[in-house]
N, C-alpha and C positions, 0 to 999 in steps of 0.2 A: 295212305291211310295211317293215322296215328296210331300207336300201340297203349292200350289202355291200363294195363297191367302194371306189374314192378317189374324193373331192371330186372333182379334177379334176388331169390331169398339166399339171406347171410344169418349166419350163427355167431350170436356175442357172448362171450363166456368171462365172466371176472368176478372176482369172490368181492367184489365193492360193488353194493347194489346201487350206489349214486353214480358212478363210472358204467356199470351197466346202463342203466337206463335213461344217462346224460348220449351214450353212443346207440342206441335203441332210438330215441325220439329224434336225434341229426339225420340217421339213417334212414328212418323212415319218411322224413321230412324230405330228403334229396330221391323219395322216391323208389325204393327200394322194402322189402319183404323182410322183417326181422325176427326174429325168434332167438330168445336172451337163455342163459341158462346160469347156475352159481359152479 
């Protein structure tokens, strides 16, 4: 049975909201749980 979920949730922290959120939409794309913060 396939797992339907994300791999596992990660925490992105960078005071550059386009580095944030350029690594935020990769990560969640490869499947994974993101939660960004400044």
């Amino acid at each position: 049975m396939k797992k339907t979920g994300p791999e596992a949730k990660l925490l992105v922290v960078d005071d550059e909201p386009n580095i944030r959120e350029l690594l935020s939409t990769s990560l969640r794309f490869a499947g994974f749980e993101v939660v960004s913060a400044a």
